[in-house]
C-alpha positions as CSV (number, residue, x, y, z in Angstrom):
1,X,-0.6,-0.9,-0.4
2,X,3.0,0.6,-0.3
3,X,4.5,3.3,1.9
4,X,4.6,1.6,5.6
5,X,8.0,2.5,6.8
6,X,9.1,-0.7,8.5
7,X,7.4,-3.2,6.5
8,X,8.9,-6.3,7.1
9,X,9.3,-9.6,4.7
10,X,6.4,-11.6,5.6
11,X,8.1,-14.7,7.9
12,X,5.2,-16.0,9.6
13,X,4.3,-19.2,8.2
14,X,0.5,-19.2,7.2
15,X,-1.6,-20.8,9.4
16,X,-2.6,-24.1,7.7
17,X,-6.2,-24.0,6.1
18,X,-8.7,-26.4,4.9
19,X,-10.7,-25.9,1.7
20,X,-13.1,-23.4,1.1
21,X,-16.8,-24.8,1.8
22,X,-19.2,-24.3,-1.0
23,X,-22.1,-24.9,1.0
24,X,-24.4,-22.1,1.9
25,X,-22.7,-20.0,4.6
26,X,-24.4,-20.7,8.3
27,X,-25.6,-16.8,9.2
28,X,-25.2,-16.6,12.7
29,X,-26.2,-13.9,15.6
30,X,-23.6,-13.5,17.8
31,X,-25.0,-10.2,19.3
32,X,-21.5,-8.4,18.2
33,X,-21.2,-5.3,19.7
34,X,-22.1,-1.9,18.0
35,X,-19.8,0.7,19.4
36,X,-21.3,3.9,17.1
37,X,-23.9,4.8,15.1
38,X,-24.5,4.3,11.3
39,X,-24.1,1.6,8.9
40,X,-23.0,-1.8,11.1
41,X,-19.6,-3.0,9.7
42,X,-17.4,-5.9,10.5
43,X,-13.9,-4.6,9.1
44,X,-11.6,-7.0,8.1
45,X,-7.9,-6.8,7.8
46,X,-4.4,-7.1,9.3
47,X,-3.9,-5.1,12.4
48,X,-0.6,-4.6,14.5
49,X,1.9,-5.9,15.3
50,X,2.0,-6.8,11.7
51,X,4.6,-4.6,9.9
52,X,2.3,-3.6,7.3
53,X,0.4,-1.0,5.2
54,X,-2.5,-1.7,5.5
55,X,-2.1,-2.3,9.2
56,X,-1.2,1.6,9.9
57,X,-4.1,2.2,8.0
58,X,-6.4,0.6,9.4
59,X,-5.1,2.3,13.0
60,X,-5.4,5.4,11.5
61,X,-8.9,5.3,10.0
62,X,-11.0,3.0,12.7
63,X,-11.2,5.4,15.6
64,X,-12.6,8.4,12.6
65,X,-14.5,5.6,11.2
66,X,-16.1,4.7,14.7
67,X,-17.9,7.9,14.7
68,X,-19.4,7.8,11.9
69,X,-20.5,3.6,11.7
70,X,-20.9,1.0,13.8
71,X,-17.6,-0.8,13.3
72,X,-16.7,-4.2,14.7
73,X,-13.3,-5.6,13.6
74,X,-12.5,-9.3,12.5
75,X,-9.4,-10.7,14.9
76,X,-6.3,-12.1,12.2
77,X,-5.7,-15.3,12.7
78,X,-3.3,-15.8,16.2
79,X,-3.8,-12.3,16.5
80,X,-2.0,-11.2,19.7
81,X,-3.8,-8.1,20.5
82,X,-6.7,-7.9,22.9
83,X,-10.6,-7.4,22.6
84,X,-10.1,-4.1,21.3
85,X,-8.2,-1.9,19.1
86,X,-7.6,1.9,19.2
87,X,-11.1,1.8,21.3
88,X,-13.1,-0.4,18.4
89,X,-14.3,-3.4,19.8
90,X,-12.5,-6.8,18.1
91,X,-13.5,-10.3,18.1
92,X,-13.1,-13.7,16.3
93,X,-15.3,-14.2,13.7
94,X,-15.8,-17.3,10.8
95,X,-18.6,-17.0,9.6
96,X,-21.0,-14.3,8.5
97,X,-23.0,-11.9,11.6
98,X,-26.4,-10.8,11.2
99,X,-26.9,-6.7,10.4
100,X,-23.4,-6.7,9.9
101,X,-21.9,-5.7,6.7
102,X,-18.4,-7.2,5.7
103,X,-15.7,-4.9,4.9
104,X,-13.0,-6.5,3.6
105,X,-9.4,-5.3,3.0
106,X,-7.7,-7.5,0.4
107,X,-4.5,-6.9,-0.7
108,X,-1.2,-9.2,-2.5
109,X,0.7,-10.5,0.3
110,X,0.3,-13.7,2.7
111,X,-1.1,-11.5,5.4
112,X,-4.6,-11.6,3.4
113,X,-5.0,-15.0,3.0
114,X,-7.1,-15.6,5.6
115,X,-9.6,-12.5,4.3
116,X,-9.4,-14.1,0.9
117,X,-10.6,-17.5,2.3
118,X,-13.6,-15.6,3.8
119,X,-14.7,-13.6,0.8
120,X,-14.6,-16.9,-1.3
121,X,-17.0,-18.2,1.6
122,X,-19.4,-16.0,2.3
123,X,-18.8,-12.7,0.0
124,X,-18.5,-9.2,1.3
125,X,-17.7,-5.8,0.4
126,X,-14.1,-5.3,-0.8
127,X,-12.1,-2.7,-0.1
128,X,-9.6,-3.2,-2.5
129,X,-5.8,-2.4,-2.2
130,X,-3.5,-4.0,-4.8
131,X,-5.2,-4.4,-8.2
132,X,-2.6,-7.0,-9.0
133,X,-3.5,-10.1,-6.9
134,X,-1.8,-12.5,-8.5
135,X,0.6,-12.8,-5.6
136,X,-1.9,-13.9,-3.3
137,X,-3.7,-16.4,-5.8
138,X,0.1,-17.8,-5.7
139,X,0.2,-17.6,-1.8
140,X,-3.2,-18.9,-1.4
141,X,-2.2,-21.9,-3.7
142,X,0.7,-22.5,-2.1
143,X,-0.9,-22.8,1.5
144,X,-3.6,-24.6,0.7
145,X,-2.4,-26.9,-2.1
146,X,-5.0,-25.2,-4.3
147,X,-3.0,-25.6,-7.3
148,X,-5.6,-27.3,-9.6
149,X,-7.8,-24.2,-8.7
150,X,-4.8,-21.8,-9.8
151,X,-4.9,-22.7,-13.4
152,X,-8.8,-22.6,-13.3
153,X,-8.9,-19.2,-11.9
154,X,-6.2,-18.4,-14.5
155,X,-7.4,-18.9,-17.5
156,X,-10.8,-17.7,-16.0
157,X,-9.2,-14.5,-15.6
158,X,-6.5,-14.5,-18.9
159,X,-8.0,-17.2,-21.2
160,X,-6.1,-19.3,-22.4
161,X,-2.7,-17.3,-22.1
162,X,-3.2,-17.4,-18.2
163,X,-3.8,-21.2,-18.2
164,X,-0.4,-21.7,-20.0
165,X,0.9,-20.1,-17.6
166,X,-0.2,-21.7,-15.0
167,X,0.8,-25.1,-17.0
168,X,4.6,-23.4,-17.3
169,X,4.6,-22.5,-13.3
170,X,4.0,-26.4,-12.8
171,X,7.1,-26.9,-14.1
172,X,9.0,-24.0,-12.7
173,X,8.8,-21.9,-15.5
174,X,8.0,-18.1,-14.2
175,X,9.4,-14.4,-14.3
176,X,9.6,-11.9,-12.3
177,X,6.8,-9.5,-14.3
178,X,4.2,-12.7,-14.4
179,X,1.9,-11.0,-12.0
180,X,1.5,-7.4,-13.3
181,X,0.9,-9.0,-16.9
182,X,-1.7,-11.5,-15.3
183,X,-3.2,-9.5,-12.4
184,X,-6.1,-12.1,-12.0
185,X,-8.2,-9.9,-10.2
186,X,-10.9,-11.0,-11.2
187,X,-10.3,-14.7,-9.6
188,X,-11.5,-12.7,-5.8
189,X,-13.6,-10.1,-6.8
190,X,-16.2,-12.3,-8.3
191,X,-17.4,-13.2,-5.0
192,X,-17.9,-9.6,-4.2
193,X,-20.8,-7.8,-3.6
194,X,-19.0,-4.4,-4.5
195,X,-15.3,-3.0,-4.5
196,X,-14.0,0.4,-3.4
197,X,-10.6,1.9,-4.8
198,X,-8.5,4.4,-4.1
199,X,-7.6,6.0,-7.5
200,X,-9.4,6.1,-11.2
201,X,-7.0,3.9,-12.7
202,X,-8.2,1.3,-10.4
203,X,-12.3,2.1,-10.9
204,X,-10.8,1.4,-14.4
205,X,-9.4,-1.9,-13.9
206,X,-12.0,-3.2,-12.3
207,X,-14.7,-2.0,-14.6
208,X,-12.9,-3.5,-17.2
209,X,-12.2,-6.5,-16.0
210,X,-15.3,-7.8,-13.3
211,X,-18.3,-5.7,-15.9
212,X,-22.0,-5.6,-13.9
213,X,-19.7,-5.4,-10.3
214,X,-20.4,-2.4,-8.6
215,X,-17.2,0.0,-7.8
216,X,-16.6,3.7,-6.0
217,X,-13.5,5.4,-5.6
218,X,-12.2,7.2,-2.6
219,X,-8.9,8.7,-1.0
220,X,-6.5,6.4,1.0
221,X,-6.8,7.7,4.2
222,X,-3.7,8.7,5.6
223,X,-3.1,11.3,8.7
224,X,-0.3,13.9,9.0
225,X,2.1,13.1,11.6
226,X,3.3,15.7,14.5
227,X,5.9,18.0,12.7
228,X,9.0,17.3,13.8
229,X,12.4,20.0,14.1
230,X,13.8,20.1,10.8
231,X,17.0,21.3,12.6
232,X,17.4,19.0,14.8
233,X,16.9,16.3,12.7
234,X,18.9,17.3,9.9
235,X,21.6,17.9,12.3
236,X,21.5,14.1,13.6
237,X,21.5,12.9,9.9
238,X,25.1,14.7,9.4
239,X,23.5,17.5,6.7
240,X,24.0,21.0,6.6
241,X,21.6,23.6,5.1
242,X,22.7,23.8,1.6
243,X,22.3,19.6,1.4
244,X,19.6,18.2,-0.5
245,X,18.5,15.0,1.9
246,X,16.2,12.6,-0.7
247,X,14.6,10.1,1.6
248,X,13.2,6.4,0.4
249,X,10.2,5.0,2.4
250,X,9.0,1.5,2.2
251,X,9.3,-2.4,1.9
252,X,12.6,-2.3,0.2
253,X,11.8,-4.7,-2.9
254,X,13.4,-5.0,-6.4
255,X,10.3,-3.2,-7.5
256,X,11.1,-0.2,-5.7
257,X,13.8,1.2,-7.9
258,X,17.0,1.2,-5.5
259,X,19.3,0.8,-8.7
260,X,17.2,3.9,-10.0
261,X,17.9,5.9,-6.6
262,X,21.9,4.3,-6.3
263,X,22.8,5.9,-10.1
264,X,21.0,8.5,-9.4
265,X,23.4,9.5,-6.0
266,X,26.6,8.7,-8.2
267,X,25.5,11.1,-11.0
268,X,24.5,13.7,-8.2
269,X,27.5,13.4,-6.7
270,X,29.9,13.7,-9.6
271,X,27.9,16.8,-10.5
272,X,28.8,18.4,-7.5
273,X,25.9,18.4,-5.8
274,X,25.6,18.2,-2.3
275,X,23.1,15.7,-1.3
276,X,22.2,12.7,1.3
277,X,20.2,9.9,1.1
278,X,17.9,8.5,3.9
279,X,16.6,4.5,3.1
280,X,13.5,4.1,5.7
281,X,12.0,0.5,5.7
282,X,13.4,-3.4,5.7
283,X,12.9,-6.1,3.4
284,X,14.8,-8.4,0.9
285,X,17.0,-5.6,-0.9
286,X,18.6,-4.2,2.5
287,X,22.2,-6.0,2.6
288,X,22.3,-6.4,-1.5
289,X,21.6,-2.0,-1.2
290,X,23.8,-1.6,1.7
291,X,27.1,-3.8,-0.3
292,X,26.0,-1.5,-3.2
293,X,26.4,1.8,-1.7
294,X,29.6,0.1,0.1
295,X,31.3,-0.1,-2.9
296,X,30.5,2.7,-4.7
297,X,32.3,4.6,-1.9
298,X,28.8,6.2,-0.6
299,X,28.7,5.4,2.4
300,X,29.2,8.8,4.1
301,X,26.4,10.3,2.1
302,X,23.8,7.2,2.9
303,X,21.9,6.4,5.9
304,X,19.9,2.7,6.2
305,X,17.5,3.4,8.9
306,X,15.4,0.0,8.6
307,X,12.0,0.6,10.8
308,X,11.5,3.9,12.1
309,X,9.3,4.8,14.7
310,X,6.3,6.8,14.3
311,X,8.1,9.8,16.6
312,X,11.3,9.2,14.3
313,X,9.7,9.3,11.1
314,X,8.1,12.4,11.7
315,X,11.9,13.8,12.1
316,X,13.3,12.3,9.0
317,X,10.0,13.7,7.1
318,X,10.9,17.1,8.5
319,X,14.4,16.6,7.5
320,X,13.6,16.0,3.9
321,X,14.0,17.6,0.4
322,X,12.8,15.8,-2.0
323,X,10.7,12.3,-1.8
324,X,11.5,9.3,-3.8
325,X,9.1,6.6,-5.2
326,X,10.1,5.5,-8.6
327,X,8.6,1.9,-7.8
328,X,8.3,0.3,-11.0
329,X,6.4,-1.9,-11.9
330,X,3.6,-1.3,-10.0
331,X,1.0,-3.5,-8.2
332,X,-1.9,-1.0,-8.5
333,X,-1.7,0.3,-5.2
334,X,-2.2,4.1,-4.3
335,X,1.4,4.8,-2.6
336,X,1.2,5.6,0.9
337,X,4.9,6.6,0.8
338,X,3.7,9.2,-1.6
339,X,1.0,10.6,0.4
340,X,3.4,10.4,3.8
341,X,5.7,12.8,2.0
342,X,2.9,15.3,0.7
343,X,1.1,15.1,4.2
344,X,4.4,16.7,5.5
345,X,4.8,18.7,3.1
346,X,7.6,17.4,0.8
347,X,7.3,17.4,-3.1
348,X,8.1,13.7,-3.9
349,X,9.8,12.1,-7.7
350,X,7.4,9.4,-9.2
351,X,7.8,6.8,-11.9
352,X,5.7,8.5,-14.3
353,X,2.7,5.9,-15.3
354,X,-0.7,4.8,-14.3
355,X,-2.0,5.5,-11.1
356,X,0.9,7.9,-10.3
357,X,-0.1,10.4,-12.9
358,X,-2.8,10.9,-10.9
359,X,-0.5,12.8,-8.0
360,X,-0.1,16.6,-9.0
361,X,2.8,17.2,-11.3
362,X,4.0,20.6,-9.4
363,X,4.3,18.2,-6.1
364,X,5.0,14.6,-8.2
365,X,7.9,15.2,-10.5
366,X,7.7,12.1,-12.9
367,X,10.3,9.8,-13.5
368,X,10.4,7.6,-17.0
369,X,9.9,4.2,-15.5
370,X,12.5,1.8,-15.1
371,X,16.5,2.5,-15.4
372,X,16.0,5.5,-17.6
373,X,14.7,7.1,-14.3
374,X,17.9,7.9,-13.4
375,X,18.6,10.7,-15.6
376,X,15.1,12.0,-14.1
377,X,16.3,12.1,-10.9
378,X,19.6,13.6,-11.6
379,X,17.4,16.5,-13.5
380,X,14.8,17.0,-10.3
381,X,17.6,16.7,-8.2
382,X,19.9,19.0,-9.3
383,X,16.7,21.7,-10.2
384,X,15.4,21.9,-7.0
385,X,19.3,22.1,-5.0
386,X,19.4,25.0,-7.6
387,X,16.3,26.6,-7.2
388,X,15.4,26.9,-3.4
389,X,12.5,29.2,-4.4
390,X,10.9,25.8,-6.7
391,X,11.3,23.8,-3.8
392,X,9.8,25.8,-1.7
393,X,6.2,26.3,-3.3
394,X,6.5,21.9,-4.1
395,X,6.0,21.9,-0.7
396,X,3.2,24.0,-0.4
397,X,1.7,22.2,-3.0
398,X,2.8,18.7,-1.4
399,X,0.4,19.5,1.6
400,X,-2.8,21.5,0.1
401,X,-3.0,18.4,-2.1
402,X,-3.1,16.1,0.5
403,X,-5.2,18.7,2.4
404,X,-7.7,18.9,-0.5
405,X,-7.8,15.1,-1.9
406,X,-9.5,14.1,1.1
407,X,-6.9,11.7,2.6
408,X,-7.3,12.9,6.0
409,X,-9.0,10.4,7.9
410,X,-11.8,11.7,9.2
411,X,-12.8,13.0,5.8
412,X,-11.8,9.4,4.1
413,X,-13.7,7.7,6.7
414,X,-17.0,9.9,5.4
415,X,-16.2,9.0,2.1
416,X,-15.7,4.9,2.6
417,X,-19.6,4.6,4.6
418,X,-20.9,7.1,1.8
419,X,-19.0,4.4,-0.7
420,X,-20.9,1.5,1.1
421,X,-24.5,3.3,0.8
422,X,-24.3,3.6,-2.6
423,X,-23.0,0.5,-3.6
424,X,-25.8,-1.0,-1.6
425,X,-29.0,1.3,-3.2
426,X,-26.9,-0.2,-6.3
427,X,-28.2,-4.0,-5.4
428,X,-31.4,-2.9,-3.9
């Protein structure tokens, strides 16, 4: 899942693990305890401190989520934290608890490993938030010298295509678009009971791909922050009131189209325009980014934050224009970053494909994917610095469509335990 604004490059080394067991899971009754009413669920995924997506998430949605189930959360391996979180009760669990249903968030980086090493064990629900997995089928390989059950899983997946490919990565042959071509899905969710989504081009993905597996889709939950004082914010970012401030969230990544947003500024720029960038987020691409705008002579017009706060990102939001997520390509995942914009209000530019089509066009300009998004960007731009009216009723629309998809929490959190009961009448 994209969008957390500090996500940092995943440094912890795995913890070491032995091989699955494929003997019958031992059911065991622990007494957990049962802090609501409803549906018993043991939720499953990273928490804090972890710098990730899923993370804030899963902060946001358990306390709305306690209300409405009975919700006991799985502890991450080493997990710092205590015996609770945000008031939900937490403890270490291996092994399957009677009543209790699993609810398992899987998505592609190393912090899932140790949730994909459960649902091969013992099964689960799976709350599913990368359609491409194929990175953590590579991480999971990796950690546990699995590499025999790669190229199974592979060409289980691909046919025969995915088993050459495993055969090439055994001698060091890969590229960069490998995964989205090879998603391998299909190698996890076969040991799920039923998978939940968050958009219809992923119901579509995984109908197509795991047939007879029950699926529902639902919002991403994701809660509004406190508004913050568009004045005084703009004010500490160096922009007056006729700049247009574009702001990038996220894990800064190849993927994420900085080249696309760094042409984009030059042509902007050149034009005449008056406009600022604001980069929010760490990861791989920060110093190769910052050299860039260095040398294209940007440097007064650009501001690298790296990790912003909570209380600070709610002041750059206020501060902002215009949104900017041309992430291609893309790992399935409903963006976050997206719905953090709208949730405050600000119409956001989109690489124009799959699940972002979904996001309404008078909010989500599109963007053609890849390097001819520049010339998108220089359009939306230079339209909306022209246009004030335009901009204003994106924004409107930027928040009633976050309003009215159901991504606040408490009504995601309704729609996830509704998801559950039906996918479990489904295999009554």
């Amino acid at each position: 899942m994209a969008g957390h604004v500090g996500v940092r490059e995943p440094g912890r080394k795995p913890r070491a693990a032995t091989a699955p067991s494929r003997e019958a899971p031992v059911v065991i009754d622990s007494g957990l305890p049962a802090p609501g009413t409803g549906p018993r669920l043991l939720w499953a995924s990273p928490l804090p401190p972890t710098r990730s997506g899923i993370a804030d998430y899963a902060v946001e949605l358990l306390p709305h989520l306690s209300r409405v189930a009975a919700v006991t959360v799985m502890a991450p391996p080493d997990w710092p934290g205590g015996d609770q979180i945000v008031g939900v009760p937490v403890v270490a669990v291996e092994a399957p608890q009677a009543g209790f249903t699993p609810l398992l968030h899987l998505g592609n980086n190393p912090y899932h490993l140790w949730i994909a090493r459960y649902l091969r064990s013992h099964g689960g629900f799976v709350v599913l938030h990368d359609t491409v997995l194929h990175h953590l089928l590579v991480e999971e390989a990796a950690a546990d010298g699995a590499w025999e059950r790669f190229g199974e899983e592979l060409q289980a997946a691909h046919g025969e295509a995915g088993a050459a490919l495993a055969r090439g990565r055994a001698w060091g042959m890969h590229g960069p678009r490998d995964p989205f071509l090879f998603p391998a899905r299909s190698a996890y969710l076969r040991h799920a009971r039923g998978v939940i989504v968050h958009s219809r081009q992923g119901l579509l993905d995984v109908q197509r791909d795991c047939p007879g597996l029950g699926v529902r889709r639902i919002p991403l939950s994701l809660g509004a922050l406190p508004p913050g004082d568009r004045g005084i914010w703009r004010g500490r970012l160096g922009a007056t009131d006729g700049d247009l401030v574009l702001t990038h969230l996220g894990y800064l990544t190849p993927a994420k189209g900085l080249d696309v947003i760094l042409r984009s500024l030059l042509a902007l720029v050149e034009l005449g325009i008056p406009v600022r960038l604001v980069v929010v987020g760490e990861g791989s691409e920060t110093d190769a980014f910052r050299e860039a705008v260095g040398c294209a002579g940007l440097g007064e017009r650009v501001r690298i934050w790296g990790f912003a706060s909570e209380q600070d990102l709610a002041g750059l939001l206020a501060a902002t224009d215009l949104g900017l997520v041309p992430r291609f390509p893309t790992a399935g995942e409903t963006s976050a970053a997206a719905l953090r914009f709208m949730a405050a209000g600000v119409p956001v530019a989109v690489a124009g494909y799959r699940q972002f089509l979904e996001l309404p066009a008078a909010a989500a300009f599109r963007l053609t994917p890849g390097a001819a998004g520049a010339a998108d960007l220089v359009r939306v731009a230079g339209w909306l610095a022209r246009e004030p009216a335009v901009l204003a009723a994106a924004r409107v629309v930027a928040r009633r469509s976050w309003e009215d998809g159901g991504h606040p929490p408490e009504q995601a959190a309704r729609a996830l335990v509704t998801a559950l009961e039906e996918l479990e009448r489904d295999l009554a």
